[in-house]
N, C-alpha and C positions, 0 to 999 in steps of 0.2 A: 427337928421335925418329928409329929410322935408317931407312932405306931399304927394305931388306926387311922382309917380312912374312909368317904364316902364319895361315891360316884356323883358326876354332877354332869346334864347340857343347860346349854342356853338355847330357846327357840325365839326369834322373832313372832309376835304370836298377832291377830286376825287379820293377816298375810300371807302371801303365798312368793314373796321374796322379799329376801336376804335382804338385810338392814336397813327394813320397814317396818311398819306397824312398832307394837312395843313387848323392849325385850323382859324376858321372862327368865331366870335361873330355879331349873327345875333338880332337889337333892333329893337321889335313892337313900332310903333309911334298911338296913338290912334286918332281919330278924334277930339277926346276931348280936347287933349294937346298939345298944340304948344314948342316946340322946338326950340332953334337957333340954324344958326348954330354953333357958340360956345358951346353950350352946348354938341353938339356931337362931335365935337372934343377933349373936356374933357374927353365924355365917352372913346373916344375911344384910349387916352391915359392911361385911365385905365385897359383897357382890355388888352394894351400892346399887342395885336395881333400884325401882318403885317396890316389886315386890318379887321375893323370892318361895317356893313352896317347896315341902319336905313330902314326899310321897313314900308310904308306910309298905314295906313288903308284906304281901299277903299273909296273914296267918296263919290260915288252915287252906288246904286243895279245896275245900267249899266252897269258898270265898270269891272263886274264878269272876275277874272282873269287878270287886266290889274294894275297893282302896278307901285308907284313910288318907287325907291331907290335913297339913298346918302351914297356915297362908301367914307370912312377916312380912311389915313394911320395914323401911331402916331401922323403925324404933319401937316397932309394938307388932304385940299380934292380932290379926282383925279377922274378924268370923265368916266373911265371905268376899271375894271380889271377881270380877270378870273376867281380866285377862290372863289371870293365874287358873281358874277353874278352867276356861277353854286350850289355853298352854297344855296343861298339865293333863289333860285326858287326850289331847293327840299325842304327847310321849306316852303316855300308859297302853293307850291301844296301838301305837305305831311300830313301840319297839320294845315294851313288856309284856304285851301279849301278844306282838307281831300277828294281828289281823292284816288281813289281804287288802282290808280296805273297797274291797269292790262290793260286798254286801251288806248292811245295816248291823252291826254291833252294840249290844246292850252292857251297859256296866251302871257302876256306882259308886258315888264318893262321900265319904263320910267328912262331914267339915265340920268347923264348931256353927255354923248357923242353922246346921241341919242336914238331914240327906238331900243329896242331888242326885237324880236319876239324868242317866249321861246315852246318847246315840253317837255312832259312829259309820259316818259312811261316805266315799269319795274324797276321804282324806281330812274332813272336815269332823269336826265335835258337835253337837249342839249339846246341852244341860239345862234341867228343869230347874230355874234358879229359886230357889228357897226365899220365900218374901212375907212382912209383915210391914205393908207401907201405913203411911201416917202423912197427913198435909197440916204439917206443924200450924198452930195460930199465930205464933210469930212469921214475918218477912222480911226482906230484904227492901230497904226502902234508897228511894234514890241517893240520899246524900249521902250514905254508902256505899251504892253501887259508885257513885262518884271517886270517894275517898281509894278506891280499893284500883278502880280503873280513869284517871283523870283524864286520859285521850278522849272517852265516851260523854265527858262533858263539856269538852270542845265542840267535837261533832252537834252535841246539844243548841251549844249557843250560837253556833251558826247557822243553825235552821236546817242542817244536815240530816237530823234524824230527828222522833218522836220517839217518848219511852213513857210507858206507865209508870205511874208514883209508887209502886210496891212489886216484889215478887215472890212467886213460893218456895216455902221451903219445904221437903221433901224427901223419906225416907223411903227405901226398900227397904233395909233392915235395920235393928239397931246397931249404931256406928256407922252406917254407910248413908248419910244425909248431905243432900245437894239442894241451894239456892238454885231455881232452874232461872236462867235471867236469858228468854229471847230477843235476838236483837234483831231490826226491823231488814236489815241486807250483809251481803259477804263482807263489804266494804266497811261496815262498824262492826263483822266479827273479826277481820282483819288488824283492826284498830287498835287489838286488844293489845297486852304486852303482859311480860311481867314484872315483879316490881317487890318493895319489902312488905305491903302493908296486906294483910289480911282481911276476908270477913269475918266480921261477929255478928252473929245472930243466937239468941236465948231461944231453945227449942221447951218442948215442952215439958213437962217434969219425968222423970223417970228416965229418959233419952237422952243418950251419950253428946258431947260435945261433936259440935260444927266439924273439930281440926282447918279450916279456914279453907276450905274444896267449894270455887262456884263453876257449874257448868254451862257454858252461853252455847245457844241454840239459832240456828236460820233456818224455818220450814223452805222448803224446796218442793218446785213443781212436783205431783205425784205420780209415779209409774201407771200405764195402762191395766197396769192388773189390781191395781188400788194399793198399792205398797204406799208407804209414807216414807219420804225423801228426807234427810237431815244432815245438817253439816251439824259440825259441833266443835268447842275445845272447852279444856279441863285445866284451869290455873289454882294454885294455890301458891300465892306469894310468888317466888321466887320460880319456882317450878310451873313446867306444865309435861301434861301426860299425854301422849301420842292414841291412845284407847283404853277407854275408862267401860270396861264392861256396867260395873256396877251401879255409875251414874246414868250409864246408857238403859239400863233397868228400870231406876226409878223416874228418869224423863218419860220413856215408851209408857209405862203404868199412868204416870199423872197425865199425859195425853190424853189415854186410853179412859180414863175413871172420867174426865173433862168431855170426851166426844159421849158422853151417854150409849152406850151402843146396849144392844140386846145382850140376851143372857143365850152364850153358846158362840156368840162370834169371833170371829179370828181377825187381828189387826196386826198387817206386815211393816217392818220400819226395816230400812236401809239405812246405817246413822256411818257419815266419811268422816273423822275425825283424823288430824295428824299431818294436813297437809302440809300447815304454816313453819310444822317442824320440820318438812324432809322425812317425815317418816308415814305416809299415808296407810289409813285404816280402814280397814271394812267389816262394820257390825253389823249384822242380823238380829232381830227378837221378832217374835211371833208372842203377841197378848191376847190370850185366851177369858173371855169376861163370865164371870158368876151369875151376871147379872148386872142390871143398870146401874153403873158405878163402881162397882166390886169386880176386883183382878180377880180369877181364876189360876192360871197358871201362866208364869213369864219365862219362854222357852228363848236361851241366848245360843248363837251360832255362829263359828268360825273358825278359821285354817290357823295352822301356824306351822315354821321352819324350823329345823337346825341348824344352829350358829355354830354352836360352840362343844366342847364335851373335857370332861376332866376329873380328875380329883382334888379332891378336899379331906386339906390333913388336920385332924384334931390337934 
């Protein structure tokens, strides 16, 4: 066992109980200790999460509330994601700057996609997610939606469902690119499974690979106060993800650019994802437009718990 050590929890994160929603391992880096990044991509193969985050002790007393983070999946490290950025700023504010939580709290996270301006209040995070979407020219076309999910092709040939011959494919940022594939009811989102085969899709030049991530979508009746309602889940191959901030990003955005709305409006999305797993989720974004077409700013919001708490020995 060596010598050094870094502190570590785990929270259940856009949840407000315990082994729900999806977990998050959040690592204190001290000022003291230098880190590579190899080293935390070991950790973070350990923790076998989706994704684990290194959160940077402040450097100077100026700094109050302004954190660096570095977001790993098992095998890489990716420049932004949802449920790591909302995780990881309710342990900052919760229990490294031990805010009260009853009044509005400003902070800031430095990530590799960019800064994220972070609010705190009632226990909840929200963050102003850093974006540069793109509606790729390539799509998703059926006899790969087929190949990837064969249950939905069933359902097809029995007159159970209707599907368009293509879908889009769609970036918030570079690396974080989602086939968004709507499906016509619960019962063909239900359908869904997992399985070995992947999508491929050829995005555009200059923009990172697919990693084989589609996100399937049910619009759902909408709230009286004009919220947009959404079910959702996140498969890749083998795996599926209980809350996908980042596809939850770029779905609300491609809606939002797709609904033409004016330049200044505000569009609320309520998005359940996690149920099919046992682990039920609940996201928030608020899409603020530039303009006809054009995202302004994509404000993501949500709770999260403590699981877990420990050390990690180098």
């Amino acid at each position: 066992m060596g010598s050094q050590s870094l502190d570590y929890v785990t929270l259940d994160v856009f949840t407000q109980t315990r082994f729900a929603g999806n977990p998050l391992a959040v690592v204190k880096v001290p000022k003291s200790l230098s880190v590579t990044q190899e080293q935390k991509q070991r950790i973070a193969r350990e923790f076998n999460y989706s994704e684990t985050t290194f959160i940077h002790e402040r450097a100077e007393e100026g700094t109050q509330n302004h954190w660096t983070i570095d977001i790993f999946t098992k095998d890489r490290e990716i420049p932004f994601a949802g449920h790591p950025t909302i995780g990881t700023a309710c342990y900052a504010f919760g229990d490294l700057a031990r805010d009260n939580a009853r009044t509005p709290r400003k902070g800031k996270f430095s990530i590799k996609a960019g800064p994220v301006d972070l609010v705190y209040e009632n226990e909840r995070a929200s963050a102003s997610i850093p974006h540069n979407v793109r509606l790729h020219q390539a799509t998703l076309g059926l006899p790969e939606l087929y190949r990837i999910q064969p249950a939905l092709h069933t359902l097809k040939r029995n007159g159970q469902i209707d599907l368009p011959p293509k879908f889009p494919v769609f970036s918030i940022v570079k690396g974080m690119t989602f086939p968004l594939i709507q499906l016509p009811d619960l019962d063909a989102l239900g359908a869904l499974s997992t399985g070995s085969e992947m999508a491929e899709v050829e995005l555009d030049e200059g923009w990172c690979d697919l990693h084989g991530l589609c996100y399937y979508y049910v619009r759902l009746p909408e709230s009286e106060d004009g919220t947009v309602n959404l079910r959702t889940r996140m498969i890749k191959g083998i795996l599926e993800d209980p809350a996908t901030g980042s596809a939850a990003s770029a779905l609300t955005s491609f809606l939002s650019i797709q609904g033409r709305y004016a330049e200044g409006q505000q569009i609320k999305y309520c998005i359940t994802q996690g149920v099919e797993m046992g682990r039920k989720s609940d996201i928030r974004l608020t899409i603020t437009m530039a303009g006809s077409g054009v995202i302004g700013n994509v404000t993501l919001e949500g709770s999260a718990v403590k699981v877990m708490e420990g050390r990690v020995y180098l």
